[in-house]
C-alpha positions in Angstrom: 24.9 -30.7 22.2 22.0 -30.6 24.6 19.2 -33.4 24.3 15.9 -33.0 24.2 15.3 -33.8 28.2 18.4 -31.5 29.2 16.7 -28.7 26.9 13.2 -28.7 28.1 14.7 -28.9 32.3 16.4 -25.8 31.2 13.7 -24.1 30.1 11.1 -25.1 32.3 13.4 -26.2 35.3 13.2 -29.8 36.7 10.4 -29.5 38.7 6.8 -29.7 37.6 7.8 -28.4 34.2 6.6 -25.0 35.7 8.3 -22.2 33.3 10.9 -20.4 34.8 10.6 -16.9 36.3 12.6 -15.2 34.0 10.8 -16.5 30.8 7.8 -14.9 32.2 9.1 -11.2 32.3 7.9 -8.5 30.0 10.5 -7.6 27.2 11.0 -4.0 27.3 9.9 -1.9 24.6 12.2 0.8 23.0 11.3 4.4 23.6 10.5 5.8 19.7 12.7 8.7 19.0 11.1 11.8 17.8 11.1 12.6 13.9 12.7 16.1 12.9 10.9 17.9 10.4 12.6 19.7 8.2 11.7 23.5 7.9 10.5 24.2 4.5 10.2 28.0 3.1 7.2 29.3 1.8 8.6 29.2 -1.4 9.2 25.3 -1.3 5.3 25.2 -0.2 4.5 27.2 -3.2 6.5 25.1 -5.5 6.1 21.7 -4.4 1.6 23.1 -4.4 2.0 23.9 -8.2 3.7 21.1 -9.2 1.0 19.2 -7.2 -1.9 21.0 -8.9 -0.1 20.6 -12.6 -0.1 16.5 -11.7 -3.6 16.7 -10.7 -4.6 18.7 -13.8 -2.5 16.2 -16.1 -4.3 13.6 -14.4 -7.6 14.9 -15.3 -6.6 15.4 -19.0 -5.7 11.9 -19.5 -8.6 10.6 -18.3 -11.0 13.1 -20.1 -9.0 11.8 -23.2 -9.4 8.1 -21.8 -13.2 8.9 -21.8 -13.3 9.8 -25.6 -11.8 6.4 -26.6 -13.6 3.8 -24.8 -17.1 3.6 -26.2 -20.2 3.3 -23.4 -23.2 4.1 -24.1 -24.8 7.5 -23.7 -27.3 7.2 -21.4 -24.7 5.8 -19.2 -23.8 8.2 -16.6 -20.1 9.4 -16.1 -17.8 6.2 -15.6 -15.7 6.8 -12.3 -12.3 6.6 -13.1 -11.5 3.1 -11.4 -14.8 2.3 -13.4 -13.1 3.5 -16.9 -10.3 2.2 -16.0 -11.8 -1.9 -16.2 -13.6 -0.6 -18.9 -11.0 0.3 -21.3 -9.0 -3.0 -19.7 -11.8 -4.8 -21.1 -12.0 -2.3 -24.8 -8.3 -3.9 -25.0 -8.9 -7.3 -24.4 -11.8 -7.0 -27.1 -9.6 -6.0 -29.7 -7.1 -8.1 -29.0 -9.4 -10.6 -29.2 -10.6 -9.2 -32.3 -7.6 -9.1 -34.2 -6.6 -12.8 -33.5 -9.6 -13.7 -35.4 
């Protein structure tokens, strides 16, 4: 086992404490390798664009119904949908609220 002096002349050599040459060197970086892509058919577009489209329109459907249930008030305009999101966090906490009462 090396001690402390022995360990510090090693890595900064014995004279001057001036770090050694080698210590100083760049590390080489490794090349990236290129990513294949895999060929996709136009049918796999196609498919993979209307199951997109179906999420989206789900989506949109649950928040329209989201925006039935959480009462605002109607001069409000239309909540975002991060906006009705803390809003009908906050609906629930009411209740909950309400119902420990």
């Amino acid at each position: 086992m090396l001690d402390v002096g022995m360990e510090m002349e090693l890595l900064y050599g014995a004279e001057n404490n001036a770090p050694m040459e080698f210590l100083q060197l760049p590390i080489p970086k490794k090349p990236k390798k290129a990513r294949r892509r895999r060929a996709r058919s136009e049918y796999q577009k196609d498919a993979a664009n209307q199951r997109e489209r179906r999420r989206m329109h789900d989506l949109h459907q649950s928040f329209e119904a989201l925006r039935q249930l959480v009462p605002v008030m109607p001069f409000e305009k239309r909540l975002s949908r991060l906006e009705l999101l803390r809003v009908a966090a906050d609906y629930i906490t009411f209740l909950r609220n309400l119902l420990k009462e």
